[in-house]
LOTIDREN-650372 format. One line per 5 residues: number of its first residue (from 1); their letters; for each residue x, y, z of C-alpha. Coordinates in Angstrom, 2 decimals. Example, Ala and Ser with C-alpha at 12.3 -4.5 7.8 and 13.67 -1.06 7.14 Angstrom:
1 = as = 12.30,-4.50,7.80; 13.67,-1.06,7.14
***
This chain:
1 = xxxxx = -7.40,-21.43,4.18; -11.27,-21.41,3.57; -13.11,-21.74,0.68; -14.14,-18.02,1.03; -11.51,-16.22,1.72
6 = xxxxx = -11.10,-12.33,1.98; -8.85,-11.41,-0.59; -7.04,-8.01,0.84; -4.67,-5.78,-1.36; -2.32,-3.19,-0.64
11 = xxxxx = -2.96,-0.59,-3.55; 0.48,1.23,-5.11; 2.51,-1.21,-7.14; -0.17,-3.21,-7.00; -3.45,-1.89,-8.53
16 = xxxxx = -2.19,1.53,-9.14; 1.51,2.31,-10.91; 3.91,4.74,-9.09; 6.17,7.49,-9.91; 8.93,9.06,-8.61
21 = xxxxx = 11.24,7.31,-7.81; 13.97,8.99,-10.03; 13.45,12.21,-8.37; 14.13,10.37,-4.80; 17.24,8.35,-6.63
26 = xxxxx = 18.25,11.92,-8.03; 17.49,13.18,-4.28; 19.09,11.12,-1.85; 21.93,9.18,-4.04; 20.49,6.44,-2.98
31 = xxxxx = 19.30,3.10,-5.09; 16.16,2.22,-5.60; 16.09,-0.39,-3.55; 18.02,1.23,-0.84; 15.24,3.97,-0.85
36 = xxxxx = 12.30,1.22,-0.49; 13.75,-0.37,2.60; 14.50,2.82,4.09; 10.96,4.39,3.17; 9.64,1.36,5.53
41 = xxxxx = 11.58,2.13,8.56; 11.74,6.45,8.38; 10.25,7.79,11.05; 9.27,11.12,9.53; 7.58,8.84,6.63
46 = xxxxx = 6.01,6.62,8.97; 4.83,9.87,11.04; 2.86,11.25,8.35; 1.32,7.91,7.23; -0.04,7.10,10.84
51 = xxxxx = -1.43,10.83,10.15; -0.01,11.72,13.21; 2.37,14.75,11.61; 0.50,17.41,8.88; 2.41,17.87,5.70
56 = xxxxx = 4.32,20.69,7.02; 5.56,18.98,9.24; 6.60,16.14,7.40; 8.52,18.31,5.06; 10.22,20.04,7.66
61 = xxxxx = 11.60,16.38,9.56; 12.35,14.45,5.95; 14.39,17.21,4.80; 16.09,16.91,7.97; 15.84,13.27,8.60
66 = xxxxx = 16.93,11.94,4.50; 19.33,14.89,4.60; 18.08,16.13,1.22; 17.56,19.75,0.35; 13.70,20.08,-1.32
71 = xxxxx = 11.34,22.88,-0.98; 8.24,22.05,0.41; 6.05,23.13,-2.74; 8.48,20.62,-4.67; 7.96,17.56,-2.30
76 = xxxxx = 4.29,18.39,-2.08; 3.66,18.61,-6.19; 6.18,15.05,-5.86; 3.67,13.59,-4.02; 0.76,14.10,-5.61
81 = xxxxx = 2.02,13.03,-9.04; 3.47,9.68,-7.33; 0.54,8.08,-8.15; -0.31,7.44,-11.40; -2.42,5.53,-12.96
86 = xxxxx = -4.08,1.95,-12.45; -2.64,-0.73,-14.07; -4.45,-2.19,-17.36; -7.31,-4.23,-16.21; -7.64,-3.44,-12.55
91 = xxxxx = -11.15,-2.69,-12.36; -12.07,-5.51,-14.10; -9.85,-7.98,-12.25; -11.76,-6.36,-8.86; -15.14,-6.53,-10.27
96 = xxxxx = -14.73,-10.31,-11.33; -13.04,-11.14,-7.99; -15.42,-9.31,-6.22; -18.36,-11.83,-7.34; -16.95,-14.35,-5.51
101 = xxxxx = -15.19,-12.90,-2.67; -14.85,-10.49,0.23; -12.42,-7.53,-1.34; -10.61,-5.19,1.01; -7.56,-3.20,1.06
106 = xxxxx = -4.89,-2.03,3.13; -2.50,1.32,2.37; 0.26,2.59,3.49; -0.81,5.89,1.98; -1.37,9.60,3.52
111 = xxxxx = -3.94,12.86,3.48; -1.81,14.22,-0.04; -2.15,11.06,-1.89; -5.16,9.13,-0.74; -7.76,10.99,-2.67
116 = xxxxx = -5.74,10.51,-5.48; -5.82,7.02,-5.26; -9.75,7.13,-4.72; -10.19,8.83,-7.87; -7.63,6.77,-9.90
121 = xxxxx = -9.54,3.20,-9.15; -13.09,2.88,-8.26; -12.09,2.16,-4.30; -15.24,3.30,-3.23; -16.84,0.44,-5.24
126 = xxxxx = -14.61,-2.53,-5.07; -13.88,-2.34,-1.44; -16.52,-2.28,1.05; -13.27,-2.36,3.61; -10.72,0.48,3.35
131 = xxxxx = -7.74,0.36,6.01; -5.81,3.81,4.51; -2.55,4.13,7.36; -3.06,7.82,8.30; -6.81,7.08,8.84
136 = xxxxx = -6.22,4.25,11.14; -3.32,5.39,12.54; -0.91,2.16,11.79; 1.23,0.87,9.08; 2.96,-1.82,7.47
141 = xxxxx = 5.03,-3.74,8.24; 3.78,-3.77,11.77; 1.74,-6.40,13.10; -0.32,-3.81,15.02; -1.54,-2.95,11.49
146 = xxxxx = -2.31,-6.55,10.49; -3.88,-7.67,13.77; -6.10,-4.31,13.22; -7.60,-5.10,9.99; -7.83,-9.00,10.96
151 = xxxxx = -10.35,-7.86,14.08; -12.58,-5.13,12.14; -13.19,-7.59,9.33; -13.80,-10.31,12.10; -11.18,-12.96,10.38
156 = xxxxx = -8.66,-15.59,11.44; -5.22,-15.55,9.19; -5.71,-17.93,7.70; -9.02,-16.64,6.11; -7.33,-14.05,4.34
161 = xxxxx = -5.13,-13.88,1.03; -2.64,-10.32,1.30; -0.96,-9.36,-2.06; 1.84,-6.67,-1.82; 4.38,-5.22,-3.84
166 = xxxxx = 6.91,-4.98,-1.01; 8.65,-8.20,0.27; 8.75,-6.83,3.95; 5.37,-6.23,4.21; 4.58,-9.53,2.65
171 = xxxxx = 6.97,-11.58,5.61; 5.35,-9.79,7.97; 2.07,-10.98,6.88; 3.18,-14.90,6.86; 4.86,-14.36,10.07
176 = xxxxx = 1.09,-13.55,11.39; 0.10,-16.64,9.52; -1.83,-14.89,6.82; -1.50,-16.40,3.01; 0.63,-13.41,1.63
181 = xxxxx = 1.45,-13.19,-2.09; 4.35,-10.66,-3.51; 2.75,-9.41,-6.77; 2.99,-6.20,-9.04; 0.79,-5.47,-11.19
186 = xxxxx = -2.55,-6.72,-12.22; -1.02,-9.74,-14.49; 1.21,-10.33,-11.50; -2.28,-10.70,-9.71; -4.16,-12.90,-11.49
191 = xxxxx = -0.72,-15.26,-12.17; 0.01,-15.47,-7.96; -4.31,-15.61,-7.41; -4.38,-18.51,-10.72; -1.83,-20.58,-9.02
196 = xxxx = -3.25,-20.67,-5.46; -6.54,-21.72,-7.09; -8.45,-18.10,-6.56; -9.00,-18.19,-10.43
***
């Protein structure tokens, strides 16, 4: 790894706390951690956060797809109160952090909940480098979306540090040979960043 290296983040869990996951436990039947793997692999989810499908849309196939039944006002007015707010000391952690390093970030996110995220953190500020899924048409965990932000910010692996919340996005990452960190949470941060001699 350089001395330098770009430090990229992937933002909910993370930087920013989530909600809802009761309602999609209460939903589906499902456990939480059931949900989370199969959130990765859906193919309505991962539809509308390649931006490929409009909400509409999306509604229509996860309904269909996770075999739930949901109105479409009450999955839309789910998603937009997913996100939540940052977690204690975020902005400060970027801010010091971004003294010293290259800062970017890389979301599986889409059009509903985005702009929420942009107004809960100061994204616009911190990260000169924003890879949101649905605006550049790939997500994680697949390589394609990796080996997309690795050419636009001109890097090697090895030159960049990846924290995540999710453990299959983070194997995916050191299968590419990127230095990837499971963290959530801002103390989770600076404790995984502290150790590998970041700060």
């Amino acid at each position: 790894m350089t001395e330098s290296p770009v430090v990229l983040f992937d933002i909910s869990g993370v930087l920013i706390e989530l909600g809802g996951m009761p309602d999609f436990i209460r939903w589906t039947g499902k456990t939480a951690e059931d949900i989370g793997s199969l959130w990765l692999e859906s193919e309505s989810v991962r539809s509308f956060e390649r931006g490929f499908i409009d909400f509409e849309t999306f509604h229509k196939c996860f309904v269909e797809e996770w075999n739930v039944e949901i109105s479409y006002s009450e999955l839309r007015s789910h998603f937009e109160l997913w996100v939540q707010q940052a977690f204690p000391g975020t902005n400060e952690l970027l801010s010091e952090l971004g003294t010293k390093y290259e800062l970017a970030c890389l979301a599986n996110t889409n059009c509903i909940q985005w702009p929420v995220v942009k107004s809960t953190i100061e994204i616009d500020r911190h990260f000169k480098n924003q890879f949101a899924s649905h605006e550049i048409g790939k997500v994680k965990p697949d390589d394609e979306a990796f080996e997309y932000v690795l050419e636009e910010l001109g890097v090697s692996p090895d030159q960049v540090v990846f924290l995540d919340d999710s453990n299959t996005n983070v194997a995916a990452a050191l299968r590419l040979g990127i230095n990837a960190l499971q963290v959530k949470g801002t103390d989770s941060v600076r404790e995984a960043l502290s150790e590998i001699g970041i700060i």
